[in-house]
N, C-alpha and C positions, 0 to 999 in steps of 0.2 A: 346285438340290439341297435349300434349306432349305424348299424348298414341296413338295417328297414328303417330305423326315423327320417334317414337323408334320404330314399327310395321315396316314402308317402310326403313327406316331409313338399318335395317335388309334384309328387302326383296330384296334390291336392293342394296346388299353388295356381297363382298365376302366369307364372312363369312358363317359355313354352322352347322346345325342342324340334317340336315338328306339332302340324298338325292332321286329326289327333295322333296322338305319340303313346298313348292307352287307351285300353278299353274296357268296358263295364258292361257284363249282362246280365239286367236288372231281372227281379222279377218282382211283384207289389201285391201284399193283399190286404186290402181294407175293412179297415176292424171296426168291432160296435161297442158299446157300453150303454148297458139299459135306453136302447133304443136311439141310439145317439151313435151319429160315426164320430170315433173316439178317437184315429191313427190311422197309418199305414205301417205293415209290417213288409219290411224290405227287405232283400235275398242280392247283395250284389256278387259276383263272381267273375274276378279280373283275369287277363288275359295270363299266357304264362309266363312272357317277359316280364311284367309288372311284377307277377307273382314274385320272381325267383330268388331276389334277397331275404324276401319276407319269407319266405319257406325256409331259405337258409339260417334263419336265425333261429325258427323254430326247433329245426333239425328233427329228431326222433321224438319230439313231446307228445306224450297222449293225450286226447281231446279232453279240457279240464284244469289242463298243468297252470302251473303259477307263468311258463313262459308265455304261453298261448295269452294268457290273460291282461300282461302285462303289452303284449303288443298288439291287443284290441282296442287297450284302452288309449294308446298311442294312436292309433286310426283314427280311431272314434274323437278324438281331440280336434284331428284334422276336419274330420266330415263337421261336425261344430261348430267349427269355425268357419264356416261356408253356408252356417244354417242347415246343413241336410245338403245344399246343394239342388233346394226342390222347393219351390213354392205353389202352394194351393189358394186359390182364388174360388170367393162365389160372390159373381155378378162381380163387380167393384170392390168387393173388399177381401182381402187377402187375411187368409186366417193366420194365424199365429202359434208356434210351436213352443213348446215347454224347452226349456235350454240343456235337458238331460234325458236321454231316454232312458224310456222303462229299463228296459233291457238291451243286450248286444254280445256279440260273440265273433270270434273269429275261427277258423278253421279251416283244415285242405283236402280238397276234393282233389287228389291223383297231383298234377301241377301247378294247379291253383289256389287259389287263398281264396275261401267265402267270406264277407263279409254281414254279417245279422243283426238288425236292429229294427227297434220301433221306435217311428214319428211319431211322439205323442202332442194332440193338437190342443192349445191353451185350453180352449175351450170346445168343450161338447158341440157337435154340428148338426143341426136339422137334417134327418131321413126324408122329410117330406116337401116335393115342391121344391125343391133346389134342385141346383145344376153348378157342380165344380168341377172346376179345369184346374188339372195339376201337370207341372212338368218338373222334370229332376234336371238339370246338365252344368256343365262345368262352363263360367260364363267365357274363357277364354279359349275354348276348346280344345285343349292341350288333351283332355279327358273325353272320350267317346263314349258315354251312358247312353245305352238301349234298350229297350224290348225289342227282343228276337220274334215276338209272335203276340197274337192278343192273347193267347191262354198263357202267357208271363203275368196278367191282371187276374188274379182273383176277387174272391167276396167273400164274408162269414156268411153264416145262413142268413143273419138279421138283416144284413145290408144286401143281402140278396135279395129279399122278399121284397123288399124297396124301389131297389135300382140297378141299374143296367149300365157297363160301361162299354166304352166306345176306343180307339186307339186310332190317332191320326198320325202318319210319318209325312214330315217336310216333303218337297220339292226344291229347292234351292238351283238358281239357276247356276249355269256353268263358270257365272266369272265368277261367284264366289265363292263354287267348288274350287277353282283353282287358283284362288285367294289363298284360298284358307289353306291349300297344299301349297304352295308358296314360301308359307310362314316360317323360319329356320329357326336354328335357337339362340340368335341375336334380335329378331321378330318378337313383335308381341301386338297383337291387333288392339286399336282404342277401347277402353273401356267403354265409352259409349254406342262403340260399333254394337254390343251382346252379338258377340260372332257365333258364342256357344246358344244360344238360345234361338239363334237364326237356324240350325242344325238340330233343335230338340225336340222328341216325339211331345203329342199332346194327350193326355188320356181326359178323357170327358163321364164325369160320373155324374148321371142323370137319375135322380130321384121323384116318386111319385107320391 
């Protein structure tokens, strides 16, 4: 157990090694409640390096076990602590997260560690006539969170019938690709640089 808390412990710091130094491929589905987008329900699944102490501690537990659960909730402390690591916006105002989610789960697909939870949002958000912009990333980008493809973005039915999302990836020009490969693990870019955030996809969920 003490070699996956010092593993995420890292992962989900500021603190950087290289940049990035892990990676996340996310996938998002945006949930309703009587008619209300309610959450996003998130599917992250790290790389195998990241993975392998955390599997290691796991060892042979079947999906359930009290160890599995005990080092979810040690994740999930870290993503927390970061907010989600995801902020959503409509127009100017930045919606606001509940500080527990509903649910959450850890698990291993083959080398990897999934990590499952839902963003539940303070408050219920208007289907109609809005337009939010959400992005997830690690601000120092130690952390590589992606969508691999637009069909990583789902919708429930309700929020379908609604709204339509959209997936923008960066450009970043080259010095600051080679900024940010630069970085070692005596580096650490200014916090006000948002190095991570200059590197982060935008998804656009446009409601009617």
């Amino acid at each position: 157990m003490k070699i996956a808390l010092i593993t995420f412990t890292l992962l989900f710091s500021t603190a950087a090694w290289s940049h990035p130094h892990s990676f996340i491929d996310m996938k998002t589905e945006f949930i309703s409640d009587n008619q209300h987008l309610s959450g996003m329900k998130m599917v992250w699944t790290m790389d195998e390096i990241t993975s392998a102490d955390l599997l290691y501690d796991a060892g042979k537990a079947k999906p359930g076990d009290v160890v599995w659960k005990k080092l979810a909730a040690q994740v999930m402390a870290n993503v927390l602590g970061q907010h989600y690591f995801t902020e959503v916006w409509q127009d100017k105002n930045r919606v606001k997260f509940l500080n527990l989610p509903k649910e959450y789960n850890l698990s291993r697909n083959g080398n990897k560690a999934v990590l499952e939870f839902i963003v539940p949002f303070g408050e219920p958000q208007l289907l109609s006539a809005k337009q939010y912009r959400i992005q997830t990333f690690d601000p120092s980008y130690f952390v590589d969170m992606y969508y691999d493809n637009p069909q990583a973005l789902t919708m429930d039915d309700t929020v379908k019938s609604h709204c339509q999302i959209d997936l923008h990836s960066p450009k970043p020009d080259d010095s600051l690709k080679q900024y940010a490969l630069s970085l070692d693990k005596a580096d650490a870019p200014p916090e006000d640089m948002d190095l991570g955030q200059q590197f982060a996809q935008t998804v656009t969920l446009t409601c009617h």
